[in-house]
C-alpha positions, 0 to 999 in steps of 0.5 A: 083477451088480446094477449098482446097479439094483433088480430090478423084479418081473416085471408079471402077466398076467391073461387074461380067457377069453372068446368072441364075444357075452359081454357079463359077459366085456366087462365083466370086462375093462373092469373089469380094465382100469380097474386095470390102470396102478394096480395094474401087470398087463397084460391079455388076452383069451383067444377060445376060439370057434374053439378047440373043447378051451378051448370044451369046458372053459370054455363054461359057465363064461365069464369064466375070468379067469387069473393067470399061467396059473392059473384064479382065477374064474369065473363060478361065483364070482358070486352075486346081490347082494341085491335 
């Protein structure tokens, strides 16, 4: 039953997998801070510090940053601008 009302999509979750002392993490959050009103997603982060299976899996490769569960970059991803 609708109600007259349109549905609303569901807001995304984007999470920053992250540890203590990661200063690109805080700034990958920062970042996804600042858009996430206009572009409607929430932020998390994720400390995989005490978490030693995270830590195995994603240590060298913090920031992980999540869409609804799913690992869509890394710092992998990041390459040098030019100099």
């Amino acid at each position: 039953m609708n109600l007259g009302r349109t549905a609303r999509p569901l807001r995304r979750l984007v999470t920053v997998v992250s540890k203590k002392g990661c200063h690109l993490c805080e700034k990958v959050v920062e970042a996804l801070n600042s858009m996430s009103s206009r572009y409607d997603f929430e932020v998390r982060v994720l400390d995989i510090s005490n978490d030693a299976k995270r830590t195995n899996k994603y240590f060298l490769t913090i920031p992980v940053v999540q869409i609804d569960g799913k690992d869509v970059f890394d710092a992998t991803d990041m390459t040098p601008g030019p100099e």
